[in-house]
C-alpha positions in Angstrom: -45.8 -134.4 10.1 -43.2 -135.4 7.6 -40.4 -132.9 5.9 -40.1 -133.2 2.9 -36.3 -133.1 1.7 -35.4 -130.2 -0.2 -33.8 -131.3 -3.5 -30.9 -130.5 -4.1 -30.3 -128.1 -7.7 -28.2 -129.3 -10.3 -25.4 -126.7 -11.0 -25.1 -126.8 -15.0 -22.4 -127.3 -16.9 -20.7 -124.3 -18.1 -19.4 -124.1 -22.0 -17.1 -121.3 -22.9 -17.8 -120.7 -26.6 -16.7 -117.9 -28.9 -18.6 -115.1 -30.7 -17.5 -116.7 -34.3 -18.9 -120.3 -32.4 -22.4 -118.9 -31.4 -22.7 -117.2 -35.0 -22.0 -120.8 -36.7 -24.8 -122.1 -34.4 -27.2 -119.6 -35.6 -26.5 -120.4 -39.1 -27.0 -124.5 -38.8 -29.9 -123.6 -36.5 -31.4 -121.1 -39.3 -31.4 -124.0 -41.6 -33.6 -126.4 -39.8 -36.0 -124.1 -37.9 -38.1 -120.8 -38.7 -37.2 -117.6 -38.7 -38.5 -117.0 -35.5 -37.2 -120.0 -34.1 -33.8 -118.6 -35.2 -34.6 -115.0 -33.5 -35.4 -116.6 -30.6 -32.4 -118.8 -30.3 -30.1 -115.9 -31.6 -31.5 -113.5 -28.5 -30.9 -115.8 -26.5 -27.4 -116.4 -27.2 -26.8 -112.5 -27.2 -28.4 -112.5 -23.7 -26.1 -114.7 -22.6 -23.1 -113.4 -23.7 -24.2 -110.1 -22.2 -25.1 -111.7 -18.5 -21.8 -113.8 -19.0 -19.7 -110.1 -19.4 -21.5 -108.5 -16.7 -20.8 -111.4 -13.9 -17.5 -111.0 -15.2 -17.1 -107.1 -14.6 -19.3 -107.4 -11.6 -17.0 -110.2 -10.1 -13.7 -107.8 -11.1 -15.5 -105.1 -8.8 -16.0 -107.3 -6.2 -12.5 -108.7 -6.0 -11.4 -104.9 -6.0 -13.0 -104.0 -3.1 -12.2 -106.6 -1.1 -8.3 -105.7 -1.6 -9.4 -102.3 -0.3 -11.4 -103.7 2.7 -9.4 -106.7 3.8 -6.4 -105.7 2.2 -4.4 -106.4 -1.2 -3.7 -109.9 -1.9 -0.6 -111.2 -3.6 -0.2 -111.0 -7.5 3.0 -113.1 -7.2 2.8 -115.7 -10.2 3.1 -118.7 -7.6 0.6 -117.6 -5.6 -1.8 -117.2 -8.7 -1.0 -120.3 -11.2 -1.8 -123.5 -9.9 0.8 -125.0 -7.7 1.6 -128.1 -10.3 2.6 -125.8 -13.3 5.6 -124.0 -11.9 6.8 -120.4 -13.3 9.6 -120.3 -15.6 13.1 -119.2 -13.6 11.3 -118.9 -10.2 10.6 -115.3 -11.2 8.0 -112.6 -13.1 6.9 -110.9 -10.3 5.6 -107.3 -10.5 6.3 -107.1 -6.9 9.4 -109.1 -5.9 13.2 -109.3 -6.9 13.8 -113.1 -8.5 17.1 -114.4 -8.4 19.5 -117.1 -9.4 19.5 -119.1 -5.8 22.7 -120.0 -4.8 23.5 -123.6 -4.0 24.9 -122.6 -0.5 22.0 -120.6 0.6 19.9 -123.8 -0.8 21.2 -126.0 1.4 21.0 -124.1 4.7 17.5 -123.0 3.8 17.2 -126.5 3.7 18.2 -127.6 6.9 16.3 -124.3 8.3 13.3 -126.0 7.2 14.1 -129.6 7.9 14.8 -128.0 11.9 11.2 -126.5 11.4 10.0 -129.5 10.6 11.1 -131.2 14.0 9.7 -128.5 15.8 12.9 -126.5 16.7 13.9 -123.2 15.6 17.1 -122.6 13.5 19.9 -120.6 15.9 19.6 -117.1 15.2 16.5 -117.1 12.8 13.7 -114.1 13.8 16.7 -112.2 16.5 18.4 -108.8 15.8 21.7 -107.9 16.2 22.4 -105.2 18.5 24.1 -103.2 16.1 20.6 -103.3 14.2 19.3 -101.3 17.5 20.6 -97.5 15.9 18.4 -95.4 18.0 19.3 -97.2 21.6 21.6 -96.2 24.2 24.9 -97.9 25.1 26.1 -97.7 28.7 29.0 -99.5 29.5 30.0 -101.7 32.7 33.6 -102.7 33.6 35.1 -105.3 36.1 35.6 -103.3 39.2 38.5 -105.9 40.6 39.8 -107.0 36.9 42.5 -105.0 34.6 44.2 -106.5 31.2 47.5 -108.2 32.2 46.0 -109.5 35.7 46.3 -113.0 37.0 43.5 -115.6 36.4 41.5 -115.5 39.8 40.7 -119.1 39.0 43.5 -121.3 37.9 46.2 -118.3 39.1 48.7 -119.3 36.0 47.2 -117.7 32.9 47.2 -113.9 33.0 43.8 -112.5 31.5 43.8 -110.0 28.0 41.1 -108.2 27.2 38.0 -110.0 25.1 35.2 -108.3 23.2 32.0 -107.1 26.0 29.0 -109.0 25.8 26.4 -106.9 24.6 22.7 -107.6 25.8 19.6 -105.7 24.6 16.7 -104.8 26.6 13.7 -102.8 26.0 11.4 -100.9 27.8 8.6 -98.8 26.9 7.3 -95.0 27.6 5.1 -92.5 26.9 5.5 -91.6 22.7 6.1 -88.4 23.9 7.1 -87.7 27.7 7.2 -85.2 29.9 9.6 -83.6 33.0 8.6 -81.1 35.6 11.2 -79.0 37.0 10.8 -77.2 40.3 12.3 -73.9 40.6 13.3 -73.0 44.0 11.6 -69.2 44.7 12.3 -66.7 47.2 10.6 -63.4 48.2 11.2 -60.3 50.0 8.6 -59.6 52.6 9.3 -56.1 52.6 9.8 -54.8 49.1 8.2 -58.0 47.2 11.0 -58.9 44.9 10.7 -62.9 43.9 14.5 -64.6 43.4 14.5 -68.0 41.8 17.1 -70.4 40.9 18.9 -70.1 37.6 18.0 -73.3 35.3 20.6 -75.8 33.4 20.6 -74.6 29.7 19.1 -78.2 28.6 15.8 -77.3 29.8 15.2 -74.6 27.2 12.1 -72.5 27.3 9.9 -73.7 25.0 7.4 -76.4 26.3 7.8 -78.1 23.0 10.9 -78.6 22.3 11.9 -79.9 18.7 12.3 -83.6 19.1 9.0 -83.5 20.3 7.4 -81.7 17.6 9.3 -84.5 15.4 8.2 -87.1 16.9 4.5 -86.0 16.5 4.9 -85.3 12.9 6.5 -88.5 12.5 3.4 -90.4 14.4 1.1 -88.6 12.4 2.1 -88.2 8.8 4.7 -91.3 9.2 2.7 -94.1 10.9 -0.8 -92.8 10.4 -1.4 -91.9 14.2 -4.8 -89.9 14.2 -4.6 -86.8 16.8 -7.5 -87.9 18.9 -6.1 -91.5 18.9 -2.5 -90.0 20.2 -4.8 -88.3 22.6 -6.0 -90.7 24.7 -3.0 -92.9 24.4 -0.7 -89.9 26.1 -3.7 -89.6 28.4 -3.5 -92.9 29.3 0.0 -92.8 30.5 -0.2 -90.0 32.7 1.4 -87.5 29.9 -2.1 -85.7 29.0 -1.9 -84.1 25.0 -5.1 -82.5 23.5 -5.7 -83.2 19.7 -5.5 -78.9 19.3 -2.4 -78.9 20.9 -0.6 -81.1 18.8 -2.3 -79.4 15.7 -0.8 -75.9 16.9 2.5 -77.9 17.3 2.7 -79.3 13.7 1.8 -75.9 12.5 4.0 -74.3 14.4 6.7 -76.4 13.6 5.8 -77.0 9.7 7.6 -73.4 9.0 11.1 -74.9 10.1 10.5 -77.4 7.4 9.8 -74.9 4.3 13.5 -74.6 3.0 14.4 -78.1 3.2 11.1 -78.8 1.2 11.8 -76.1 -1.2 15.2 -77.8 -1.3 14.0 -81.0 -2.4 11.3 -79.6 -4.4 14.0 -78.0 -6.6 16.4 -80.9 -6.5 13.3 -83.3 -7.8 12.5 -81.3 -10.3 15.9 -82.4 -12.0 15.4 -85.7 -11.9 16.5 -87.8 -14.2 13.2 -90.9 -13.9 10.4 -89.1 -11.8 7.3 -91.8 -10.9 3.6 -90.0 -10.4 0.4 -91.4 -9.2 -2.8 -90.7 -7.8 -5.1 -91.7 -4.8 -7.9 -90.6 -3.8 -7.9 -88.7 -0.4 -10.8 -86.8 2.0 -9.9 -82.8 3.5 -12.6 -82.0 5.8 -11.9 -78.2 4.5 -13.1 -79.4 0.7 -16.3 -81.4 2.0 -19.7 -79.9 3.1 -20.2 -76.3 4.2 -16.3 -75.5 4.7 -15.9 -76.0 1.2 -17.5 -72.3 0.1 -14.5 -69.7 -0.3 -11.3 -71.4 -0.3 -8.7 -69.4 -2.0 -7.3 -73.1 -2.9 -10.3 -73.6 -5.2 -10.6 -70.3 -7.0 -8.5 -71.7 -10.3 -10.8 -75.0 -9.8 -14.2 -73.9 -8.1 -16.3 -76.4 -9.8 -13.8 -79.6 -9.1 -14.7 -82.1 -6.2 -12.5 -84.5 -6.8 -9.7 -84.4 -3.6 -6.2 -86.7 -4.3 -3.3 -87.5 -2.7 -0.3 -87.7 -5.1 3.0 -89.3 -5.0 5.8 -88.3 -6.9 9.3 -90.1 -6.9 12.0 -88.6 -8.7 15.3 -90.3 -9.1 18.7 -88.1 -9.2 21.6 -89.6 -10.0 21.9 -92.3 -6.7 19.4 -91.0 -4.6 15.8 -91.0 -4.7 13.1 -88.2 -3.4 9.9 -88.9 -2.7 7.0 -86.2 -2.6 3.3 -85.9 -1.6 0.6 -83.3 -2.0 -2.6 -83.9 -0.7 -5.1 -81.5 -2.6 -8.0 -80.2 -5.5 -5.3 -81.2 -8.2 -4.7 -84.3 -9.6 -1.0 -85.9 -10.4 -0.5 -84.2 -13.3 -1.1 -80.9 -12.5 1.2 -82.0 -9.4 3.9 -82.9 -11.3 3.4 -80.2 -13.9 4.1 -77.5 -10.8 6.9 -79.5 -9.9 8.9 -79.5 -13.1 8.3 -75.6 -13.6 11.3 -75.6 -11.2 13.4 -77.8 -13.8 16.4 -76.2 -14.6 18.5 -79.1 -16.9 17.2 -79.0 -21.1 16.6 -82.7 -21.3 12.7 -84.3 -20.6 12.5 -86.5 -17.7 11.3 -90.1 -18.1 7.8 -90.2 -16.6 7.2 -93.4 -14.9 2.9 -93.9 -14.6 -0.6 -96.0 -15.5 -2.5 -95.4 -18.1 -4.7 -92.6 -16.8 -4.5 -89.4 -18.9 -4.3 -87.6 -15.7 -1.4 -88.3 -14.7 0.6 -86.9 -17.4 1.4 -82.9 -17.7 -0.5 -81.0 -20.3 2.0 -78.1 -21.0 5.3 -79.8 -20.0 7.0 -82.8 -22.4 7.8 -86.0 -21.2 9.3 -89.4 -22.2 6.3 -91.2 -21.1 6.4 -94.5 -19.8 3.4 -96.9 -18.8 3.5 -99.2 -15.7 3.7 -102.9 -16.5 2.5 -104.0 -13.2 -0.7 -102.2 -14.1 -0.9 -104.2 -17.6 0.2 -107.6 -15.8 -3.0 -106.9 -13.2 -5.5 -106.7 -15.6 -4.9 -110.5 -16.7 -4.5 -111.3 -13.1 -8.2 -110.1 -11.9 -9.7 -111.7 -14.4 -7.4 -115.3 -14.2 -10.4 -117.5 -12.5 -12.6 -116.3 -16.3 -9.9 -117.1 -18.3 -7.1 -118.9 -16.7 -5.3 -120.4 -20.1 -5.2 -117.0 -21.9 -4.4 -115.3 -18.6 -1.5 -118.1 -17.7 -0.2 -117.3 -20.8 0.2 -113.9 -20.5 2.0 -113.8 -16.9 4.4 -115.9 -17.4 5.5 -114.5 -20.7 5.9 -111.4 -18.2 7.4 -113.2 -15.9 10.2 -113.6 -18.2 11.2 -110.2 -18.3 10.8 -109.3 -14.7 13.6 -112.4 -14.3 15.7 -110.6 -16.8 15.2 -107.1 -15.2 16.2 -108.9 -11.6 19.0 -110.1 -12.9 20.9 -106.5 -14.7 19.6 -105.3 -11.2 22.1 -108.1 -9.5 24.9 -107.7 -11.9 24.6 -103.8 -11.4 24.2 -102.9 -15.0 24.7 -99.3 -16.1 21.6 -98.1 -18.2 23.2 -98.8 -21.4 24.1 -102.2 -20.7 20.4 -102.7 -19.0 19.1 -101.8 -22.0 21.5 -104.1 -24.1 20.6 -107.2 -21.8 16.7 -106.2 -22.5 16.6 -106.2 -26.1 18.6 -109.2 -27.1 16.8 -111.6 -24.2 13.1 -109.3 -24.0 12.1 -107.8 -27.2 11.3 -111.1 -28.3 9.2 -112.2 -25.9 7.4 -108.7 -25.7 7.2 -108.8 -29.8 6.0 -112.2 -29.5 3.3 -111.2 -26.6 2.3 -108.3 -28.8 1.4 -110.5 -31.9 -0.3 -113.1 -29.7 -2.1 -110.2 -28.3 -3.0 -108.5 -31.7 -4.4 -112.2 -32.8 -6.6 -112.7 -29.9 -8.8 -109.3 -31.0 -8.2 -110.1 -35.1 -9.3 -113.5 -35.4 -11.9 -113.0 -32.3 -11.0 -115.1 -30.4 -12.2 -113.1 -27.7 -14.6 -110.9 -27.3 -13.5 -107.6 -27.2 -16.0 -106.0 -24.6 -14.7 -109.2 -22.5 -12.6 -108.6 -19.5 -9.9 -110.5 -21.3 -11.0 -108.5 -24.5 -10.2 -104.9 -22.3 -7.5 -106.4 -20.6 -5.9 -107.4 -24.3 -6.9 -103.7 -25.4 -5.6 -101.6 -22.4 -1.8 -103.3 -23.2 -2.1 -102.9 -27.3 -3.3 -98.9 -26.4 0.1 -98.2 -24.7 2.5 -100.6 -26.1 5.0 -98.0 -27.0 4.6 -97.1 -23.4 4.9 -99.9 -21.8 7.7 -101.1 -23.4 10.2 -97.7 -23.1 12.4 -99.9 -21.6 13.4 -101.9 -24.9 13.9 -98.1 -26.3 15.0 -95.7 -23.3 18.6 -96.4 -21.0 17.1 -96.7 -17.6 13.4 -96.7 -18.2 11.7 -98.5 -15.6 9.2 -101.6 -16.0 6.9 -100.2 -13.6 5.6 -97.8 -11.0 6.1 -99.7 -8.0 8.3 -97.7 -6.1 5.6 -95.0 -6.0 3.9 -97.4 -3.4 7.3 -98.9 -1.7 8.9 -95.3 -0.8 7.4 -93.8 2.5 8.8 -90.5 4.0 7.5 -87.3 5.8 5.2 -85.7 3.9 6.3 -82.4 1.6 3.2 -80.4 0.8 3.4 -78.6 -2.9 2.9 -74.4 -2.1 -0.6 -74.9 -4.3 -2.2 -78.3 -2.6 
């Protein structure tokens, strides 16, 4: 019985065309066929420009949850243009520091690579020093039959001086948190039953926890994301058995020694001089289901089942604080709570995206909108439109170079802001009017994903671009995602 081979389909050729195109169509159609020829040809048009803007969006979803499942991929600008048009100045990423390279550093990077390229490994590429080990021990050994100003044992003419030790590293492992058992030698009298026992070294304490302990479980939990149960069977594993409720009683226990250096940094933030908000979303078991009845958490929001985690970084003077409240209230209400502790008369400049949640109702700001949020608009939608898209990104990546580079020369605000305006207002004034064309003349469609993307930047111009206006306004929000500490939970979240 013969197969018949399956024939293969013909993809069709795609043609990007533009509303005012498709409506000049219409018209030379309209004057060679019927009026219902011209209906019919005119639906059809509309039906495809509909289809074509819902693959789009549909595609954008898509490619946003796969960053969530697999991970995010890169938005550097070299990993998104095609490799045979290279970014201007090796820079204009949202994520990354560009700078000048320098031609010393070119040239051994160079022969790193050329070594690479044999098969060998450059000396002393991938290996710590052991001064980068700042948590490890150091135990010293000497030369039992050797002293500074002895004889060489070997040639017996040279006298030996005293040389920098050797210092080797090695690792080991143990139990994340270990355990000792002490045995208490006990005595009792058999006639009146008085029990004697041996008095203990004061570094045994009495609490089974002791401090480092507890630290070292907040730190695995809140710092590196270590689940309780998971921590659970790992200690049991290793002979050092730790129930999930046991840890719980020992974080609570131990959050209360916490509360004034929180309320410390909670007052200290408040007086920053750049603070940085943003929102996730987040899931308490307390808020979800049948627990969620009569929380006294939810009385001023009882009707609210939206749970976030916010992070708020607020930079003072040369440091920087970072804060996160896990709650019924979004970012901000956070950071509203947060500056009600402000004591200095000036506003802060608030660093955020677009989302009108994230900006305080009763307290004023100097808002600020994050670029990297504007830049990644163009960049999920660069496979629709990758000319208009190019465009756009590397006229970004222009500024980011010139940001990287006040960062390198350790520019004061005032000078920052100098630099900006006489080598970045242009290009931003330039991106703006190219922007403002696109909608004008129609060259794109404005329910488009380039049309929204176009929109979303014209919207908050002024905000985006504090940084041509403000001394030490920020181009973006990144740091809210960069900084990582132990977590401060606000008194209401």
């Amino acid at each position: 019985m013969s197969r018949r081979r399956k024939q293969k389909t013909k993809k069709p050729r795609r043609i990007d065309i533009s509303p005012e195109q498709a409506k000049a169509l219409i018209k030379r159609a309209s004057e060679n066929m019927s009026a219902e020829d011209t209906e019919v040809i005119k639906g059809m048009a509309d039906t495809l420009f509909f289809l074509s803007q819902s693959a789009d969006q549909k595609s954008q979803s898509i490619r946003r949850l796969l960053k969530i499942i697999f991970g995010s991929s890169s938005e550097r600008s070299k990993d998104i243009l095609p490799p045979e048009e290279p970014e201007p100045n090796n820079s204009g990423d949202s994520d990354s520091n560009p700078s000048e390279s320098d031609p010393e550093e070119s040239e051994n990077e160079g022969t790193a690579k050329a070594d690479r390229r044999k098969g060998g490994k450059p000396k002393g590429e991938g290996r710590l020093k052991p001064e980068d080990y700042s948590g490890a021990s150091t135990e010293q050994f000497a030369c039992e039959h050797l002293k500074h100003g002895d004889a060489c044992p070997l040639c017996r003419k040279g006298k030996l001086y005293f040389k920098e030790p050797e210092r080797l590293v090695r690792l080991t492992s143990s139990a994340p948190l270990q355990a000792s058992i002490y045995e208490i030698e006990r005595y009792r009298c058999n006639t009146c039953g008085e029990t004697f026992k041996a008095d203990l070294p004061e570094h045994v304490g009495k609490e089974k926890y002791d401090s480092k302990s507890i630290a070292m479980l907040c730190l695995l939990h809140y710092g590196a994301g270590m689940p309780f149960n998971r921590l659970e069977h790992l200690q049991a594993s290793v002979g050092v058995p730790l129930p999930s409720s046991t840890q719980w009683d020992m974080v609570v226990g131990g959050a209360i020694s916490f509360f004034p250096i929180m309320e410390y940094l909670m007052n200290e933030a408040a007086n920053g001089k750049i603070i940085h908000n943003d929102d996730t979303t987040a899931k308490i078991l307390e808020f979800m289901g049948k627990r969620k009845g009569d929380k006294a958490l939810q009385e001023d929001k009882p009707h609210r089942k939206g749970m976030f985690t916010t992070g708020i970084v607020s930079q003072l003077n040369d440091h920087q604080i970072a804060l996160y409240c896990t709650g019924v209230h979004h970012a901000g209400e956070n950071l509203e709570a947060l500056l009600k502790k402000r004591q200095v008369d000036y506003a802060p400049i608030q660093m955020c995206d677009g989302l009108e949640h994230n900006v305080p109702k009763e307290l004023k700001t100097i808002l600020a909108n994050c670029m990297a949020h504007a830049r990644r608009k163009f960049v999920e939608i660069f496979e629709n439109f990758p000319e208009k898209c190019k465009h756009v990104i590397l006229e970004l990546a222009k500024v980011y170079h010139n940001d990287a580079y006040t960062r390198e020369q350790n520019m004061t605000d005032h000078d920052r802001l100098a630099y900006h305006k006489e080598n970045s207002e242009l290009t931003m004034s330039d991106l703006r009017l190219w922007m403002q064309k696109q909608i004008d003349e129609k060259e794109v469609e404005p329910n488009s994903g380039l049309g929204q993307a176009i929109n979303y930047s014209l919207k908050r111009w002024e905000a985006l671009t504090l940084f041509l206006k403000k001394p030490g306004a920020p181009l973006d929000n990144n740091i809210c995602y960069a900084v990582y500490g132990i977590t401060n939970v606000m008194p209401h979240s």
